[in-house]
Structures are given as C-alpha cells and as structure tokens.
ROLUM-109441 format. One record per residue: residue number from 1; residue in three letters; x, y, z of N, C-alpha, C, CB in turn. Coordinates in pm, whole numbers, plus 50000, padded with zeros to 5 digits. Atoms other than C-alpha are relative to their C-alpha. Last residue first. Glycine has a CB too. Layout:
<node><num>NUM</num><residu>Ala</residu><n_X>X</n_X><n_Y>Y</n_Y><n_Z>Z</n_Z><ca_X>X</ca_X><ca_Y>Y</ca_Y><ca_Z>Z</ca_Z><c_X>X</c_X><c_Y>Y</c_Y><c_Z>Z</c_Z><cb_X>X</cb_X><cb_Y>Y</cb_Y><cb_Z>Z</cb_Z></node>
...
//
This chain:
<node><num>69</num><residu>Unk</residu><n_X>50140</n_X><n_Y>50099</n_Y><n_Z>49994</n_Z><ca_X>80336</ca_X><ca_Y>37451</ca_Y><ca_Z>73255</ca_Z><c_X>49987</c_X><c_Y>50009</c_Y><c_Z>50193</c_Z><cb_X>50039</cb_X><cb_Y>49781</cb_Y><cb_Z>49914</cb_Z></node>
<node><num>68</num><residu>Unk</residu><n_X>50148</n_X><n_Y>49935</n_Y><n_Z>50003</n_Z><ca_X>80551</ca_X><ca_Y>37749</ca_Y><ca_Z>73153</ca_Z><c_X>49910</c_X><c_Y>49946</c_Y><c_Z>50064</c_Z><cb_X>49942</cb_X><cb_Y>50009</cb_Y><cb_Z>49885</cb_Z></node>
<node><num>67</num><residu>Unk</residu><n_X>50015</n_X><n_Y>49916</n_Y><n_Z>49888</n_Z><ca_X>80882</ca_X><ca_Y>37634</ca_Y><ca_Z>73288</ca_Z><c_X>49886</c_X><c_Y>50092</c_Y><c_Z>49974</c_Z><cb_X>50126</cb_X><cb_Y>50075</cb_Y><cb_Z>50029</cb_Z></node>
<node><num>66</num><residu>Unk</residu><n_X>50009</n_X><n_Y>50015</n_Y><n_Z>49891</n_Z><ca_X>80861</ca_X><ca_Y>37345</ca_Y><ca_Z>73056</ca_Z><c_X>49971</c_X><c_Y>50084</c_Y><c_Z>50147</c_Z><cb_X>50076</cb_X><cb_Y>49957</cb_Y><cb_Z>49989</cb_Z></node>
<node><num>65</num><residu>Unk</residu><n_X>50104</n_X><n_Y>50016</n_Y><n_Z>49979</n_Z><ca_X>80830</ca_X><ca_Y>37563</ca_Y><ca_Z>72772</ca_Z><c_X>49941</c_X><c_Y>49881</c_Y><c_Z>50145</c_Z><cb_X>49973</cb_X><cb_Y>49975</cb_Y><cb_Z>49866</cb_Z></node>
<node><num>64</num><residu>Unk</residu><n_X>50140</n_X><n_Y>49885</n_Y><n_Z>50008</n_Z><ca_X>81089</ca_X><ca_Y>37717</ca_Y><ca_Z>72838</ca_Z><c_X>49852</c_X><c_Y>49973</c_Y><c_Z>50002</c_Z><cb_X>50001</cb_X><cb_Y>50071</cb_Y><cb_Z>49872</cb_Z></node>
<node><num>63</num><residu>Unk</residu><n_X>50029</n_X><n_Y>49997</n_Y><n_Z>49831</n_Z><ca_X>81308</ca_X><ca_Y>37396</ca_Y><ca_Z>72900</ca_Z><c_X>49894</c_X><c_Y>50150</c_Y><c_Z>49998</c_Z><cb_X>50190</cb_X><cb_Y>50026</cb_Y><cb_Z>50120</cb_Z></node>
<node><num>62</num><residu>Unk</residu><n_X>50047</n_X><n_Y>50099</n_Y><n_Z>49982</n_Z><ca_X>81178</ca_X><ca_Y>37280</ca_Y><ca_Z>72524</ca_Z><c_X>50028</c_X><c_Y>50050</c_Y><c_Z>50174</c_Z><cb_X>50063</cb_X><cb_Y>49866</cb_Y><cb_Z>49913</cb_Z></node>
<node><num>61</num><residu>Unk</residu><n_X>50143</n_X><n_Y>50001</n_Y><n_Z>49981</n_Z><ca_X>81244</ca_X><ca_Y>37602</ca_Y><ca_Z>72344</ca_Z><c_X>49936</c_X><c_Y>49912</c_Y><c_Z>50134</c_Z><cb_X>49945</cb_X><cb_Y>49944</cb_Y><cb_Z>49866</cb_Z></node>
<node><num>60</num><residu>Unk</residu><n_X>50066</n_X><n_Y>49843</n_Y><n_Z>49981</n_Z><ca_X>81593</ca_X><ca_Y>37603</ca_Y><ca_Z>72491</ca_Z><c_X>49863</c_X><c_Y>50025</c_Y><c_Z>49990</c_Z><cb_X>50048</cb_X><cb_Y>50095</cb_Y><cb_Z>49899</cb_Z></node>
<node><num>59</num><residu>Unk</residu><n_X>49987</n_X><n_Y>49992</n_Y><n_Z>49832</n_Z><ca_X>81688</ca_X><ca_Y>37292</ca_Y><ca_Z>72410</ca_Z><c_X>49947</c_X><c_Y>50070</c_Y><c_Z>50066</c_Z><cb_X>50101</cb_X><cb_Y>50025</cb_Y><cb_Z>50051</cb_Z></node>
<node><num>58</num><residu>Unk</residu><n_X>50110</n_X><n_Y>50117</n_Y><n_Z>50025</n_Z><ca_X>81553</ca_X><ca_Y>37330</ca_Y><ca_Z>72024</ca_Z><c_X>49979</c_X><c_Y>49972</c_Y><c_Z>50185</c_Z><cb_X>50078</cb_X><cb_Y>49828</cb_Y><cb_Z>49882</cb_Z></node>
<node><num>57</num><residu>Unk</residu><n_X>50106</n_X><n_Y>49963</n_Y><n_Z>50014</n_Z><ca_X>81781</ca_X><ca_Y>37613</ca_Y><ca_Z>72032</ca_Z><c_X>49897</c_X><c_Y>49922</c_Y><c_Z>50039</c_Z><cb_X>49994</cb_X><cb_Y>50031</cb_Y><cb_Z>49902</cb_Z></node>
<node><num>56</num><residu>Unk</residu><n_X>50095</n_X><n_Y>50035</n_Y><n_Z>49859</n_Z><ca_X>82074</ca_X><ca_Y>37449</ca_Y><ca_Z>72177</ca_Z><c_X>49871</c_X><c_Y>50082</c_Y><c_Z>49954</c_Z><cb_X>50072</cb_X><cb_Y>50068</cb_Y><cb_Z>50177</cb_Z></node>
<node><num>55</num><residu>Unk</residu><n_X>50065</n_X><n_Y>50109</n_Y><n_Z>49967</n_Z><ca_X>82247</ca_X><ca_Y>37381</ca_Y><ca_Z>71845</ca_Z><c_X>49955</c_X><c_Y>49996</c_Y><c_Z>50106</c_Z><cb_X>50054</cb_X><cb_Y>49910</cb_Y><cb_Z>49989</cb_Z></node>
<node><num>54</num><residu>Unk</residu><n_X>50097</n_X><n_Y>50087</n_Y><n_Z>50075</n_Z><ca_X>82210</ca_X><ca_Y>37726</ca_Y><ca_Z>71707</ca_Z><c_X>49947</c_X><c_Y>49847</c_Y><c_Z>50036</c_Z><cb_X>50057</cb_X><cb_Y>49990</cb_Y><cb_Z>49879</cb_Z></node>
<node><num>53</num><residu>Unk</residu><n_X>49849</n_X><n_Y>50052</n_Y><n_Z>50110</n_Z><ca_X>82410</ca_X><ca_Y>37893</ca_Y><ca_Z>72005</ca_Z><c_X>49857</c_X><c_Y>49941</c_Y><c_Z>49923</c_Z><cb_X>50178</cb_X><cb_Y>49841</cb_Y><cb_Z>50074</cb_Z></node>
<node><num>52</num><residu>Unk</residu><n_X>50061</n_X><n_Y>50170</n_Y><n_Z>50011</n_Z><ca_X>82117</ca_X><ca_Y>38100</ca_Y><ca_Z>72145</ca_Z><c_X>50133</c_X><c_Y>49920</c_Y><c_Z>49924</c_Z><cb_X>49824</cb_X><cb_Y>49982</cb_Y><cb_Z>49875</cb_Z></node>
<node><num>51</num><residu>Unk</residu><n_X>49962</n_X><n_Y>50100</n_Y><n_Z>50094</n_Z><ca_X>82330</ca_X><ca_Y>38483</ca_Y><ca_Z>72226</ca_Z><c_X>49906</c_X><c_Y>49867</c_Y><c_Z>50030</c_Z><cb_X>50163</cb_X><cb_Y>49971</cb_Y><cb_Z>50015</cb_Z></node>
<node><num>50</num><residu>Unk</residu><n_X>49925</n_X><n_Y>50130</n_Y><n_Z>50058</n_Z><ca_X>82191</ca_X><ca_Y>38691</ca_Y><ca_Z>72528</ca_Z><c_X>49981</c_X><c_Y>49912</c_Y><c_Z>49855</c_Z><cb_X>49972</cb_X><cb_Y>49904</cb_Y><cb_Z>50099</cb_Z></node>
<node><num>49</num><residu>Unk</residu><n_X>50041</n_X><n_Y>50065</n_Y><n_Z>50118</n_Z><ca_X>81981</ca_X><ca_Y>38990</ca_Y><ca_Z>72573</ca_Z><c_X>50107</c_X><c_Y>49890</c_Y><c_Z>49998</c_Z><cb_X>49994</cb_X><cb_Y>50096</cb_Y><cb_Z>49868</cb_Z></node>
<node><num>48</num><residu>Unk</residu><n_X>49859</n_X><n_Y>50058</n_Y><n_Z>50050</n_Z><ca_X>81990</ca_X><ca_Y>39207</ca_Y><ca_Z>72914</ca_Z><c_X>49966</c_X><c_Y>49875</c_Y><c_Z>49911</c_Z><cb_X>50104</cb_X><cb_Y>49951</cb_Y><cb_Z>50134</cb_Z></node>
<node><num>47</num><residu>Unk</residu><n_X>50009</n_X><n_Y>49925</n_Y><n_Z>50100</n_Z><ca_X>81640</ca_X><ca_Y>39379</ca_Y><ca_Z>72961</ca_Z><c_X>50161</c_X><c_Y>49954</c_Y><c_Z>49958</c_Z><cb_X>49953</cb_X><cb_Y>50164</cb_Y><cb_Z>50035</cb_Z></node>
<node><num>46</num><residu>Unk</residu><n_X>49903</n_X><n_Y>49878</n_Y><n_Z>49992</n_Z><ca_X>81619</ca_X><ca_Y>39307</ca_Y><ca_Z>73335</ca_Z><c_X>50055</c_X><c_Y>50076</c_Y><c_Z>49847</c_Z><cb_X>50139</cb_X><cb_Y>49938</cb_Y><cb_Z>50084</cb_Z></node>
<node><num>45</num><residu>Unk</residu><n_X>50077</n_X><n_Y>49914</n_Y><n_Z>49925</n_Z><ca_X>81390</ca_X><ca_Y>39020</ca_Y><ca_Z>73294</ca_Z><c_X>50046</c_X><c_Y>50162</c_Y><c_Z>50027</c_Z><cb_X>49990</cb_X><cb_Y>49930</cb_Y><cb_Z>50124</cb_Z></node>
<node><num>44</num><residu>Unk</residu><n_X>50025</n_X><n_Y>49966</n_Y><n_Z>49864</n_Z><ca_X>81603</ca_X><ca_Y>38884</ca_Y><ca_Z>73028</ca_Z><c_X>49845</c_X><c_Y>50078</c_Y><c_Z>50114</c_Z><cb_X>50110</cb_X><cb_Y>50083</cb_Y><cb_Z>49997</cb_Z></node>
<node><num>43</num><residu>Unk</residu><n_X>50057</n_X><n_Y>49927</n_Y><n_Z>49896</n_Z><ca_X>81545</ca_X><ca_Y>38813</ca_Y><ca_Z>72695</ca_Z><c_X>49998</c_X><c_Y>49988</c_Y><c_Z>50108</c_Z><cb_X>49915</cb_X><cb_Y>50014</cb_Y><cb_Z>49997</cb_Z></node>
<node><num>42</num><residu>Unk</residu><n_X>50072</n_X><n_Y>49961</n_Y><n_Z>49861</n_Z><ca_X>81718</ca_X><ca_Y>38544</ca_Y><ca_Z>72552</ca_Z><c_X>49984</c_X><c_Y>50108</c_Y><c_Z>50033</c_Z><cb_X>50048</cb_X><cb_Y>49963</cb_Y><cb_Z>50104</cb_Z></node>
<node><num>41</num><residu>Unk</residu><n_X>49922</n_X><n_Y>49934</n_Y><n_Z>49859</n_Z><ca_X>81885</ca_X><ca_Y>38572</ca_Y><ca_Z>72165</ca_Z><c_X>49877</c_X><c_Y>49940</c_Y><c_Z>50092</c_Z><cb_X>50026</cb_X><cb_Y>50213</cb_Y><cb_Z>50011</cb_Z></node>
<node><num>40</num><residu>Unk</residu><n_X>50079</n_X><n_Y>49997</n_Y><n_Z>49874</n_Z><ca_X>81814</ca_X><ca_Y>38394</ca_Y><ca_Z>71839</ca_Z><c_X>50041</c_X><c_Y>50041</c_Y><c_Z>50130</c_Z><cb_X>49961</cb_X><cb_Y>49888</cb_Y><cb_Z>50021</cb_Z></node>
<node><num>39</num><residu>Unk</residu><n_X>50003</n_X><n_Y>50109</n_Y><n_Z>49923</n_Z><ca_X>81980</ca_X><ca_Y>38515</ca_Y><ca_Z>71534</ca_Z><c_X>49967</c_X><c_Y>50027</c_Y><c_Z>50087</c_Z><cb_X>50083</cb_X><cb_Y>49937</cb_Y><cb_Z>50017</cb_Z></node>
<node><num>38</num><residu>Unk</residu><n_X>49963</n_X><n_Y>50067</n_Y><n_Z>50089</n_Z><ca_X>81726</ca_X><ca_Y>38650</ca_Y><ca_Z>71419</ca_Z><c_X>50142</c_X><c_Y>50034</c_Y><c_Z>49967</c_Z><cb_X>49914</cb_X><cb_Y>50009</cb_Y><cb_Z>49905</cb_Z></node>
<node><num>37</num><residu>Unk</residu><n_X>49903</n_X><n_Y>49926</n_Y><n_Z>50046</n_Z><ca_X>81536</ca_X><ca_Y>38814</ca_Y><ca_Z>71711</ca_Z><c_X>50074</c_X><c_Y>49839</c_Y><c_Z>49859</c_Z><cb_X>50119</cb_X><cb_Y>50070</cb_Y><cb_Z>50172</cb_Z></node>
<node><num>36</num><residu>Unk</residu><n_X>50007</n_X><n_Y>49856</n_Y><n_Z>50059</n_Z><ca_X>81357</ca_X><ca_Y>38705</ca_Y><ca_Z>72047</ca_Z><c_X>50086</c_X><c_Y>49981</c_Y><c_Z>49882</c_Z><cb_X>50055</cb_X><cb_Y>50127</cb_Y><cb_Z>50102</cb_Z></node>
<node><num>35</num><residu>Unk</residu><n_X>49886</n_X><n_Y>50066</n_Y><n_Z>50128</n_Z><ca_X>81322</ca_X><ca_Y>38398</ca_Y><ca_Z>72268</ca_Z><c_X>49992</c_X><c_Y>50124</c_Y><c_Z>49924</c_Z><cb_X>49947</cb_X><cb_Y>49838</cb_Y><cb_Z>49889</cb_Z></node>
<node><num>34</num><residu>Unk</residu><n_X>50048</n_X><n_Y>50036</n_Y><n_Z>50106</n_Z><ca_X>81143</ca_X><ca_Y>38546</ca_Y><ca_Z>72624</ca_Z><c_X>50132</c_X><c_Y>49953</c_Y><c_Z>49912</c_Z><cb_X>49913</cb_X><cb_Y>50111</cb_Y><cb_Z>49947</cb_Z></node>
<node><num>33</num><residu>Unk</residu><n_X>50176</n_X><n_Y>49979</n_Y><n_Z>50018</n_Z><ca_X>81100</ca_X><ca_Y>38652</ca_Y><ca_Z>72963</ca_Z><c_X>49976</c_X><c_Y>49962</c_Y><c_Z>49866</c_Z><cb_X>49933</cb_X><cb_Y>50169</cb_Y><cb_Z>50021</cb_Z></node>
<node><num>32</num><residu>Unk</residu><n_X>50024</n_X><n_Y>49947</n_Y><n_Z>50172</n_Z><ca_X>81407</ca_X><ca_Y>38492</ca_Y><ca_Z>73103</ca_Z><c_X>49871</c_X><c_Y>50029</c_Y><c_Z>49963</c_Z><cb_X>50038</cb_X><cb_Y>49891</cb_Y><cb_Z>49887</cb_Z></node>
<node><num>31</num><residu>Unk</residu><n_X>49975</n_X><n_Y>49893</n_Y><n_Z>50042</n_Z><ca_X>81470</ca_X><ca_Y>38519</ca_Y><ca_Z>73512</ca_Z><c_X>50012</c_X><c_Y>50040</c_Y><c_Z>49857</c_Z><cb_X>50088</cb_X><cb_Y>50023</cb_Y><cb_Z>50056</cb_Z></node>
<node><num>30</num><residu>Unk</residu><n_X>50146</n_X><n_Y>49948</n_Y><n_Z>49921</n_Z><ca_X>81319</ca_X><ca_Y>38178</ca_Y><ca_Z>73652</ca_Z><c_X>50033</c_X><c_Y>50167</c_Y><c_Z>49934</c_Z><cb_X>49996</cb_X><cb_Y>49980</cb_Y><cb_Z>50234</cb_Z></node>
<node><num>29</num><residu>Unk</residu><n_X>50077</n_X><n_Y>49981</n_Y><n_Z>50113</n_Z><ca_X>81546</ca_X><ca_Y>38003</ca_Y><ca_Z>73339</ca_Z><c_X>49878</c_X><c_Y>50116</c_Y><c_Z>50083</c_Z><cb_X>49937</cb_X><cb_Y>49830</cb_Y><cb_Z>49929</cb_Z></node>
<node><num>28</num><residu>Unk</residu><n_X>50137</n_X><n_Y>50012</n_Y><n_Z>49936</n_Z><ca_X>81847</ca_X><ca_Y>38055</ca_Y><ca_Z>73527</ca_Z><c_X>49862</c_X><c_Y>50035</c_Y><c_Z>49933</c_Z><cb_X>50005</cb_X><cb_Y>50079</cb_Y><cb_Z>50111</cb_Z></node>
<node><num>27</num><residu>Unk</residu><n_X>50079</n_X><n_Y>49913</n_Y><n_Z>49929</n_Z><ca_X>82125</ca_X><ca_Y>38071</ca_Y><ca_Z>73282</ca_Z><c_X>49834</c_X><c_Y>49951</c_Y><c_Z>50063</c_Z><cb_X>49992</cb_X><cb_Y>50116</cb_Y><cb_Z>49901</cb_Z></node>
<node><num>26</num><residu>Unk</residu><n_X>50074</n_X><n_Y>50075</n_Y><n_Z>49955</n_Z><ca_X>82447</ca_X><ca_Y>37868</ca_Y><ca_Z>73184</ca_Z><c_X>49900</c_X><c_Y>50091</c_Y><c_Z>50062</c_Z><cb_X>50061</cb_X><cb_Y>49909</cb_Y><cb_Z>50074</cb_Z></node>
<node><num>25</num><residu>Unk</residu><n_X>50138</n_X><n_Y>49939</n_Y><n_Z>49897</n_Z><ca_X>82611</ca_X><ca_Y>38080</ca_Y><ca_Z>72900</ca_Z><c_X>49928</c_X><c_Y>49864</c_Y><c_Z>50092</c_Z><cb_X>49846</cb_X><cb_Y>50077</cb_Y><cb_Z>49873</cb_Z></node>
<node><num>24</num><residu>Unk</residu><n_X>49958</n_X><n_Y>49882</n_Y><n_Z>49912</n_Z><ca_X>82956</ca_X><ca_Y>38030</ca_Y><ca_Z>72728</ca_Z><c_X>49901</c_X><c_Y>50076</c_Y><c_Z>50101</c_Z><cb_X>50047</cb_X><cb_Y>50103</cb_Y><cb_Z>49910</cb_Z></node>
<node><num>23</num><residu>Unk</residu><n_X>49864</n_X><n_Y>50070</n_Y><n_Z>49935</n_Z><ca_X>82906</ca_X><ca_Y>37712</ca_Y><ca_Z>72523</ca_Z><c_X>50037</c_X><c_Y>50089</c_Y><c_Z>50088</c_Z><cb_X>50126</cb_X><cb_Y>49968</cb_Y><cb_Z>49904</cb_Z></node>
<node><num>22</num><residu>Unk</residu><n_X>49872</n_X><n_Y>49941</n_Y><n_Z>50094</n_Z><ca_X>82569</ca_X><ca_Y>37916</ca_Y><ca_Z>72440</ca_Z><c_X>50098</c_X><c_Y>49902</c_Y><c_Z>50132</c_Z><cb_X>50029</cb_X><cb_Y>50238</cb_Y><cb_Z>49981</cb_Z></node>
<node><num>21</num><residu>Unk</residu><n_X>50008</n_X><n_Y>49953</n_Y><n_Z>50174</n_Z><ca_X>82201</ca_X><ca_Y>37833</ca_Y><ca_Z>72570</ca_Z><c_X>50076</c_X><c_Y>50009</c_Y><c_Z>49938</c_Z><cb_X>49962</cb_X><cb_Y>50100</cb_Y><cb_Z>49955</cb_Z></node>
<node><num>20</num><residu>Unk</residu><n_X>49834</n_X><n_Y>49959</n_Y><n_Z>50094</n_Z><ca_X>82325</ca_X><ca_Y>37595</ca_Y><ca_Z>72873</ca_Z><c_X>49892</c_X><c_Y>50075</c_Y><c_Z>49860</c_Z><cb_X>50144</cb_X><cb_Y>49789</cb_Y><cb_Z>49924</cb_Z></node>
<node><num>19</num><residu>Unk</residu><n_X>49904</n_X><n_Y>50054</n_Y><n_Z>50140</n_Z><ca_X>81996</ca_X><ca_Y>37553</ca_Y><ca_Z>73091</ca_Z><c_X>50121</c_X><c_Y>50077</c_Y><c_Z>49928</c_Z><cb_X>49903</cb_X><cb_Y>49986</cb_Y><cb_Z>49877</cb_Z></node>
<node><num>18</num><residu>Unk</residu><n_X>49894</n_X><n_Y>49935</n_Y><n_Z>50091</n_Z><ca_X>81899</ca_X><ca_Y>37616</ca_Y><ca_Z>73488</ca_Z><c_X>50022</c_X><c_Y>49923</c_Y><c_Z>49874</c_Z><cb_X>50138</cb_X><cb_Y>50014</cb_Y><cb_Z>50073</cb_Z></node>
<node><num>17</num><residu>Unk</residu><n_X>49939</n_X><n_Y>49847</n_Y><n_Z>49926</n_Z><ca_X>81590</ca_X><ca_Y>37549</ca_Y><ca_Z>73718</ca_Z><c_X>50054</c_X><c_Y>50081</c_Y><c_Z>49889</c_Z><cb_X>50138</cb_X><cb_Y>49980</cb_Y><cb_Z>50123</cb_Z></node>
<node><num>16</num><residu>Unk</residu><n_X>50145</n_X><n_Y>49924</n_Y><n_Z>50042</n_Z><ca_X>81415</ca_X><ca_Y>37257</ca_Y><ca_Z>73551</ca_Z><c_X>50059</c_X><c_Y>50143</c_Y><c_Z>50050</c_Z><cb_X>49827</cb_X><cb_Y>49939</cb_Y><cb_Z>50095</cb_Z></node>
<node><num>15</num><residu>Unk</residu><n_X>50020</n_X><n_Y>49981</n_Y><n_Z>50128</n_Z><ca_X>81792</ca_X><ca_Y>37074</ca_Y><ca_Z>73522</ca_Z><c_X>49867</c_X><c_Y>50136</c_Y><c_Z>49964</c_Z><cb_X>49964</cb_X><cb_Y>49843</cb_Y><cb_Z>49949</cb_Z></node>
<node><num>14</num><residu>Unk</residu><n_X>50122</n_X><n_Y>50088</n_Y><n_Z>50106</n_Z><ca_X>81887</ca_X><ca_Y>37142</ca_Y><ca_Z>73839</ca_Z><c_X>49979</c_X><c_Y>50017</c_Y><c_Z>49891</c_Z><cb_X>49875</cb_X><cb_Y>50006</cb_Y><cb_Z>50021</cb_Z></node>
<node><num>13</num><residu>Unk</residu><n_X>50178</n_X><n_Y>49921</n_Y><n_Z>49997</n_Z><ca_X>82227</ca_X><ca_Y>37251</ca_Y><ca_Z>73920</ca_Z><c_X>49900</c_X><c_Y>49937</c_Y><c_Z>49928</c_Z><cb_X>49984</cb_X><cb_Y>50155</cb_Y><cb_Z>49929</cb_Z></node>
<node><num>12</num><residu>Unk</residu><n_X>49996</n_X><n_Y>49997</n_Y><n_Z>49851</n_Z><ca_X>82564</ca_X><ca_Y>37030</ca_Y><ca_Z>73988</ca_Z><c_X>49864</c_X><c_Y>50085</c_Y><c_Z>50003</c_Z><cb_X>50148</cb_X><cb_Y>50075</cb_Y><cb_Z>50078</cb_Z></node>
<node><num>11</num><residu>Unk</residu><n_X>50040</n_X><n_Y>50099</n_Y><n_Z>49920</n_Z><ca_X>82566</ca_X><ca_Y>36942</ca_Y><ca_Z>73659</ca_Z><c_X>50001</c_X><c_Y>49978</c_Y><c_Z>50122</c_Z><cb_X>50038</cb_X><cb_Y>49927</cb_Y><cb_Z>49974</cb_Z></node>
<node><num>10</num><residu>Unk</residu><n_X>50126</n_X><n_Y>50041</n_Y><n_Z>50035</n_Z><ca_X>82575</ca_X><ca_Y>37251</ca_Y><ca_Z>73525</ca_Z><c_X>49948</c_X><c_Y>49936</c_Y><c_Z>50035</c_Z><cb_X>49978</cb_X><cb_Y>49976</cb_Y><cb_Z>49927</cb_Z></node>
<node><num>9</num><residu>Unk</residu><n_X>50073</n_X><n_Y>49931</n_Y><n_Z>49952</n_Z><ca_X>82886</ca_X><ca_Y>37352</ca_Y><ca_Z>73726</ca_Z><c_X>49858</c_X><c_Y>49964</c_Y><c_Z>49960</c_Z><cb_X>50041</cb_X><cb_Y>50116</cb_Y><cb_Z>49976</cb_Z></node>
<node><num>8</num><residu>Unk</residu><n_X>49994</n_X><n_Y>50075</n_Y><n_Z>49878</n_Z><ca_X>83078</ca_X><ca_Y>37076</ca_Y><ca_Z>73553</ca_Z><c_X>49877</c_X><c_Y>50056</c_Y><c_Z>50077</c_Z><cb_X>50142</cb_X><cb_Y>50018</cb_Y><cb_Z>50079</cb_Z></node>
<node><num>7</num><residu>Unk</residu><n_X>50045</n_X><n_Y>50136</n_Y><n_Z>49990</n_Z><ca_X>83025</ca_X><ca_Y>37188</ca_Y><ca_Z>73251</ca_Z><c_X>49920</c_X><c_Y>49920</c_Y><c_Z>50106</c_Z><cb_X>50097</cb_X><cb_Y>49942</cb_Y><cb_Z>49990</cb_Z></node>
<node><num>6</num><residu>Unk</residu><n_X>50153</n_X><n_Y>49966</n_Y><n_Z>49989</n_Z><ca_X>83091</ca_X><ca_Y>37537</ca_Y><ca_Z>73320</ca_Z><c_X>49898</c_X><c_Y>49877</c_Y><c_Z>49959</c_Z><cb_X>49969</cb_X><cb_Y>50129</cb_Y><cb_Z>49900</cb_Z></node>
<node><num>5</num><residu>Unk</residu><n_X>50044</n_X><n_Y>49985</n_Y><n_Z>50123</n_Z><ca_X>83417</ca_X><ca_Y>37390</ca_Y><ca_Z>73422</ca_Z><c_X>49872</c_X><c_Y>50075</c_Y><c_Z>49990</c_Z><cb_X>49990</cb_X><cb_Y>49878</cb_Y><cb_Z>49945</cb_Z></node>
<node><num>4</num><residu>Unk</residu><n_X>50060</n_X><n_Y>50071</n_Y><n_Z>50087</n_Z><ca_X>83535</ca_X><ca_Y>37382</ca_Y><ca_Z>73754</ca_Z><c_X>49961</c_X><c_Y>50040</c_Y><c_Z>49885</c_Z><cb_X>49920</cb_X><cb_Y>49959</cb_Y><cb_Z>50042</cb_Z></node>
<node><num>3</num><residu>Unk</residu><n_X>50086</n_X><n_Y>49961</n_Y><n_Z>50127</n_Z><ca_X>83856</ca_X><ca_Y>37514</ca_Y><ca_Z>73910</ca_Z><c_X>49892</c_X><c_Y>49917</c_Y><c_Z>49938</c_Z><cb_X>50085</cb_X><cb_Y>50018</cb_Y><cb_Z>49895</cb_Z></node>
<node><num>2</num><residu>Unk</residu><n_X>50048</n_X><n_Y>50130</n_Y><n_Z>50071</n_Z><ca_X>84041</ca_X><ca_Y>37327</ca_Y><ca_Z>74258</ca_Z><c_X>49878</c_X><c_Y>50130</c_Y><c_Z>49883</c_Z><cb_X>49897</cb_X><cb_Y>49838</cb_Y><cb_Z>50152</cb_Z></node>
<node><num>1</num><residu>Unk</residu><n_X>50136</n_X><n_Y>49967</n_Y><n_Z>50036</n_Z><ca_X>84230</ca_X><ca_Y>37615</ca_Y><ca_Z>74443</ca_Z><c_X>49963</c_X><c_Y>49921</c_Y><c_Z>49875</c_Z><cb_X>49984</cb_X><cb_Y>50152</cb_Y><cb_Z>49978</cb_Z></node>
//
C-alpha cells in the first residue's frame, strides 16, 4: 500500500476548489463561511473552526476571495 503526502494530495485537487491553511489542513473552500479571531482560524459551515498557519494567511484571503467573485 503506496502512502501520499498531504502534499501530494493537493496537487491532485483543484486549486479554486481546495487550499492548504495549516501544514496539517487541506480544506474545501465550498464549505468555509469565514476568517475569524486572533490568531486566525476558518469558520466552517458546520461551526467547526480551524487553525491559519501565519504564512498561508495572505493565501487564504486571496482563494476566498476568489471564491466570492
């Protein structure tokens, strides 16, 4: 049984679809309702909050706001 990375996995999904917020999170952006909090978390649709690592913030704004337009 061949293992991938969450690396790897990323790059096998679309970019406008899915982003990396945390070295430990790849999440579907159709299910976040918002940026929240200090430090920065995701809002879920379901009310589950996730970690922003600091250096994907900027990432983060930028596919969000993509999935607004």
């Amino acid at each position: 049984m061949a293992s991938k990375t969450l690396g790897d996995v990323e790059q096998l999904l679309p970019n406008s679809m899915f982003t990396r917020i945390h070295k430990s999170y790849l999440v579907n952006l159709q299910y976040l309702n918002a940026l929240q909090g200090e430090p920065l978390e995701v809002l879920f649709n379901n009310g589950i909050k996730l970690p922003v690592s600091r250096r994907r913030v900027q990432e983060v704004k930028i596919a969000l706001s993509k999935r607004s337009r």
